[in-house]
C-alpha positions in Angstrom: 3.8 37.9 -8.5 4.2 39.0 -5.2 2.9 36.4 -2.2 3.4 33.0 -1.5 3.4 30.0 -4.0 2.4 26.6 -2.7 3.3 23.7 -5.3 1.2 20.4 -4.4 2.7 17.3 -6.2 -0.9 15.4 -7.5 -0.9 11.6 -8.8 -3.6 9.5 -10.1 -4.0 6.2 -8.8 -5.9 3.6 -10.7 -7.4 2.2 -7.5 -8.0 -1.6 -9.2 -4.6 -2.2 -8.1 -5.5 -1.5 -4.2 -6.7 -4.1 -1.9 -10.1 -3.2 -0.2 -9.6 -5.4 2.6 -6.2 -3.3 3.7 -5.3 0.1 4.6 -5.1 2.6 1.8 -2.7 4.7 3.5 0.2 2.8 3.1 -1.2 2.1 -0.6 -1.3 5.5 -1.9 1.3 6.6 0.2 4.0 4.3 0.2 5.7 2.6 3.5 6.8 5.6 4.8 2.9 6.5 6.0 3.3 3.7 9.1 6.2 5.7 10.2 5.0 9.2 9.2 1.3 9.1 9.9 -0.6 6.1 11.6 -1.6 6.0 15.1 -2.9 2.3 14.3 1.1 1.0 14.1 1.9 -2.1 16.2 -1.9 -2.7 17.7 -4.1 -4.8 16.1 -6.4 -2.1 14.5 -3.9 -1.7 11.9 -4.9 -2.9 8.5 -1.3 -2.9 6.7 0.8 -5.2 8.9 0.4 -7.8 6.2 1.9 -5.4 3.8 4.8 -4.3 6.0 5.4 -8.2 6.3 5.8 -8.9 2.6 5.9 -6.0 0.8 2.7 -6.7 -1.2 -1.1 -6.1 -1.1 -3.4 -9.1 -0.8 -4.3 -8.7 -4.5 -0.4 -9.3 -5.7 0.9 -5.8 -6.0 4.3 -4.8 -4.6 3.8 -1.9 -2.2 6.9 0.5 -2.2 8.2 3.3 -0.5 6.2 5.6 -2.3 3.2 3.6 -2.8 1.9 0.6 -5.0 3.7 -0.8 -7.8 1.0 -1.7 -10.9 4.0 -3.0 -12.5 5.1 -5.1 -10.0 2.8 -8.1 -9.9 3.4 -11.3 -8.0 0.4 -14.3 -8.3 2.3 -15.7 -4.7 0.6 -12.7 -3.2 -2.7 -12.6 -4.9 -5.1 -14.2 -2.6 -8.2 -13.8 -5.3 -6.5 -16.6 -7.0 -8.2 -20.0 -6.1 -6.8 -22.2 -3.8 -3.6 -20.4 -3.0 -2.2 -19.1 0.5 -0.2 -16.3 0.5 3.2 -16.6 1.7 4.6 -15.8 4.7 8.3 -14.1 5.1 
């Protein structure tokens, strides 16, 4: 086959594990997307700074450097739980 190829990598995501209250971006696309990607960085538009603080969504899941981790789940971090605070770093 003559011309060019173009090879996109595609993933589901099951998003129950993302937080609605907090930026998809960095959800989907891991921590890298701050750095890569978001003019909202460092002003108070941006709706991931909790999750660069600790690493984890507001619904418990770990957020990597390539996205959320379903397998990865941490109550500490899960405000829909009753009563609890989430932790601070």
């Amino acid at each position: 086959m003559v011309g060019l190829q173009r090879q996109e990598n595609m993933r589901n995501i099951d998003t129950s594990f993302l937080s609605h209250d907090e930026c998809w971006g960095v959800q989907i696309n891991g921590l890298q997307h701050c750095q890569q990607n978001c003019k909202w960085i460092g002003i108070s538009a941006c709706e991931g700074q909790n999750i660069r603080l600790t690493g984890y969504n507001s619904k418990g899941y770990r957020v990597g450097e390539e996205g959320v981790i379903p397998e990865d789940y941490d109550p500490a971090y899960d405000l829909s739980l009753a009563g609890r605070s989430q932790p601070q770093n």
